[in-house]
Steps between C-alpha positions, in 0.01 A plus 500: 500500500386752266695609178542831419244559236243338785640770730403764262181359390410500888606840487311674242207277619508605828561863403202548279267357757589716778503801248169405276271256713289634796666605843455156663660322269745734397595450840481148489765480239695732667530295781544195293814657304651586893474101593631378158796730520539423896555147391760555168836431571713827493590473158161477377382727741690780310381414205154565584601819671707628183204391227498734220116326392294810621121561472433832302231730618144433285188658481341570825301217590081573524411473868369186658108557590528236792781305710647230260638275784153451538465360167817287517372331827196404305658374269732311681185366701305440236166753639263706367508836484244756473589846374341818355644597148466798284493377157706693201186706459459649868235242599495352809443131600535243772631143399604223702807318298755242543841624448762308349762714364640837567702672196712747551592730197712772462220781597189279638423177660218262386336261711361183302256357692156260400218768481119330670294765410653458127522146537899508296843639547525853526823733562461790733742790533609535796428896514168460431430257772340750758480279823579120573354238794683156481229262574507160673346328204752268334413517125441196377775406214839498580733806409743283269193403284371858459848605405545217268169554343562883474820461327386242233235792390754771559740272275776561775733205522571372885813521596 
């Protein structure tokens, strides 16, 4: 069973996601926090109910240009995606990448994905992303190696 400090890690977890990530899965976790607590025993159950751990408002977060479950179910799938971006500068251009990460910050989210036309990896803000078509193309290196490559050059130690 969970200790406490799990229950309130779960908690705060769960809170931020449903208040800072996109509406799906802000829902998601919301709907995960209702099953965890369904199964707690009483005591526990309270706990979770009475945590003091609270998420405090932040900046407004930049609007999403596109549908990020789309995104996730690439990258859970491991396809292509094609999408029209507007750079920082205004200009507009059509890529087809293959997303492997999706960062959520405080006021944007990032997709990291393996840019062809640029032939590396590139990050794209989500707000600037101006329309999205998943793809049935596979791409063809698996996510774990992207991310693993991606970190080493980001100098971001897995977890």
């Amino acid at each position: 069973m969970f200790a406490e400090e799990e229950i309130e890690a779960l908690a705060l977890g769960i809170r931020w996601v449903a208040d800072r990530a996109d509406g799906a899965l802000g829902a998601a976790a919301q709907n995960a926090l209702a099953k965890i607590v369904a199964v707690l025993p009483p005591d526990l159950r309270d706990r979770m109910d009475a945590s003091a751990l609270l998420v405090g408002p932040g900046e407004p977060i930049v609007g999403d240009g596109v549908d990020l479950a789309v995104v996730r179910r690439a990258i859970r799938s491991e396809r292509k995606l094609s999408i029209a971006y507007r750079d920082r500068d205004g200009a507009p251009t059509e890529r087809t990448v293959w997303p492997f990460a999706l960062g959520f910050f405080d006021r944007l989210r990032v997709m990291v994905a393996w840019c062809e036309l640029r032939g590396a990896i590139r990050h794209f803000r989500a707000d600037r992303i101006l329309s999205v078509t998943a793809l049935e193309a596979r791409y063809p290196r698996r996510r774990q190696a992207l991310l693993k490559e991606w970190r080493e050059a980001e100098g971001i130690p897995a977890r």
